[in-house]
VEXBA-910777 format. One record per residue (C-alpha): x, z, y; residue number from 0. Coordinates in steps of 0.05 Angstrom, whole numbers. Layout:
! VEXBA-910777
+--------+--------+--------+-----+
!      u !      w !      v ! num !
+--------+--------+--------+-----+
!      X !      Z !      Y ! NUM !
...
+--------+--------+--------+-----+
***
This chain:
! VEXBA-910777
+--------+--------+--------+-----+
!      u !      w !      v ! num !
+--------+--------+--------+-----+
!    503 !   -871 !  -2653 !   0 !
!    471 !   -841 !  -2714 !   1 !
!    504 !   -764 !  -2712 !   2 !
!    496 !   -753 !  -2793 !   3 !
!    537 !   -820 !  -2811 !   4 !
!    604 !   -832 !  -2786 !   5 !
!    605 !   -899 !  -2738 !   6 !
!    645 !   -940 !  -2710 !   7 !
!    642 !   -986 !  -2638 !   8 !
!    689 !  -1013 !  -2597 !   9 !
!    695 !  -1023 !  -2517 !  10 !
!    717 !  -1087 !  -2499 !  11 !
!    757 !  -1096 !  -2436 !  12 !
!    778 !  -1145 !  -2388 !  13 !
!    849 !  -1166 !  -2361 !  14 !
!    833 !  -1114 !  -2303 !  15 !
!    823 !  -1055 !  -2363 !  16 !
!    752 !  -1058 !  -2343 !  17 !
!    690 !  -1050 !  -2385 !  18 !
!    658 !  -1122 !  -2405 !  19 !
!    623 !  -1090 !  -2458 !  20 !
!    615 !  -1062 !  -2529 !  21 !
!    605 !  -1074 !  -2603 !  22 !
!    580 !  -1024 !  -2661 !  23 !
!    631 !  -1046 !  -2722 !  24 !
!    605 !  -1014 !  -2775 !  25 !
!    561 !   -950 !  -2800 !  26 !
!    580 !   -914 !  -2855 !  27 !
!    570 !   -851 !  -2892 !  28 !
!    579 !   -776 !  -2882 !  29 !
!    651 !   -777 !  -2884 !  30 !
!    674 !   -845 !  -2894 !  31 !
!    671 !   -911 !  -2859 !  32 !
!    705 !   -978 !  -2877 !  33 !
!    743 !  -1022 !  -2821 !  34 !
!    774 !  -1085 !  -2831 !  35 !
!    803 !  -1118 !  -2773 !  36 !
!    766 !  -1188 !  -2778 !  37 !
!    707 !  -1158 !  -2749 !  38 !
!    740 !  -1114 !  -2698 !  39 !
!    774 !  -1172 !  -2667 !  40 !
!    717 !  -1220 !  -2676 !  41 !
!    674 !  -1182 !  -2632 !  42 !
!    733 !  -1185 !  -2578 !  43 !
!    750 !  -1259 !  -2595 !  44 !
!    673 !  -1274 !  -2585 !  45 !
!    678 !  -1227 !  -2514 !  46 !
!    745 !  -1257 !  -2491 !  47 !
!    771 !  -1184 !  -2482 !  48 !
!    845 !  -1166 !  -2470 !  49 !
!    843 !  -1104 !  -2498 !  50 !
!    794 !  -1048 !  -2531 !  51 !
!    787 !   -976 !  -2542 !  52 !
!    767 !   -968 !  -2610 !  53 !
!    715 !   -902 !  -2615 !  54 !
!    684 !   -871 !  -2679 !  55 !
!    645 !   -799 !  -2698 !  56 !
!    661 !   -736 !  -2740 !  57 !
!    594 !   -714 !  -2756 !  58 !
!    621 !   -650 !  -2778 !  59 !
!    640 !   -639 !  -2700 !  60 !
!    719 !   -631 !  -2720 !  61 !
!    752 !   -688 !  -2687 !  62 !
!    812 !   -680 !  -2715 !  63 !
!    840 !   -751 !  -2748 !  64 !
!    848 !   -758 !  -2816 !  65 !
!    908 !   -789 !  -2852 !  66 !
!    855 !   -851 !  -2862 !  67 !
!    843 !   -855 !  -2781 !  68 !
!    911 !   -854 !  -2771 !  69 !
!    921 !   -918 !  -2818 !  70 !
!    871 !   -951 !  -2791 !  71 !
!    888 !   -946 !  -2720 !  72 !
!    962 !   -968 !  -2739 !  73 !
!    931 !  -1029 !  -2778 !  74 !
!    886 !  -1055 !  -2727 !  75 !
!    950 !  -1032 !  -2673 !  76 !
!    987 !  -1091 !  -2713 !  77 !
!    934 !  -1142 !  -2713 !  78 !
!    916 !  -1130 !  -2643 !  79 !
!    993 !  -1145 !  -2633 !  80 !
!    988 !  -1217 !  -2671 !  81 !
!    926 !  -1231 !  -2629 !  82 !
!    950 !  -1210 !  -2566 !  83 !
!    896 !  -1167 !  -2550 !  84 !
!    919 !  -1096 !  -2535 !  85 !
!    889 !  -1037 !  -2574 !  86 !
!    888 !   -984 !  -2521 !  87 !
!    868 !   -920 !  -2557 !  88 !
!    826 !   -894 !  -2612 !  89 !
!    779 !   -840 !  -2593 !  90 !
!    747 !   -788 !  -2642 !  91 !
!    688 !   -757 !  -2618 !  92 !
!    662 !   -685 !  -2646 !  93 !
!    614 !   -634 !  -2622 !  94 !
!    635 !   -616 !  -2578 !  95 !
!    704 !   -642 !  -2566 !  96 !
!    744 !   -700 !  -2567 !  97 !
!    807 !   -727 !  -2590 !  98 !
!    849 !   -791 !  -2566 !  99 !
!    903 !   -814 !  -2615 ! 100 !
!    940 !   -842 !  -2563 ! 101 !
!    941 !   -766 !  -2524 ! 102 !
!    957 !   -746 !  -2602 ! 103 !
!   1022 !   -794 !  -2593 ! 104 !
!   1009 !   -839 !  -2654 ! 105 !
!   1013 !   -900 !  -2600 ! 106 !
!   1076 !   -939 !  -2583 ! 107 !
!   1096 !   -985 !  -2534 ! 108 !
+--------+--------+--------+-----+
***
């Protein structure tokens, strides 16, 4: 991962939850990155994963989600839900902490 853009990967698991792999999405700036589902979900389509983590960067070391993390994780929630391919959780990772969305409670079941 570059540590002066933000970037974005996904892990992509089998039925079993385990790892089967990985994918880098996207790299974007600074502070902003875009996201759009079709390529989150090709890269598991193209895997034949049942579920991912989704995992991006703060380079400013505050992993704290913004209000656009937030959407985005809800968004690709729903499309993960039409594909039948679970999204798990969305990690944020800092400097030198973390921060999992789903811990956060923005998940539901």
């Amino acid at each position: 991962m570059n540590r002066d853009c933000e970037c974005f990967v996904i892990l992509l698991l089998n039925t079993r939850r385990r790892v089967k792999g990985h994918a880098l999405i996207t790299i974007g700036t600074m502070d902003t990155l875009l996201v759009h589902p079709r390529e989150v979900f090709r890269a598991a389509v193209i895997a034949s994963a049942s579920a991912v983590v989704l995992m991006h960067n703060h380079p400013s070391g505050e992993p704290t989600p913004s209000d656009a993390d937030i959407k985005v994780t809800r968004d690709l929630m729903r499309a993960g839900l039409l594909m039948k391919i679970e999204v798990l959780d969305h990690v944020i990772l800092g400097n030198p902490k973390h921060c999992s969305l789903r811990e956060l409670g923005y998940f539901y079941n």
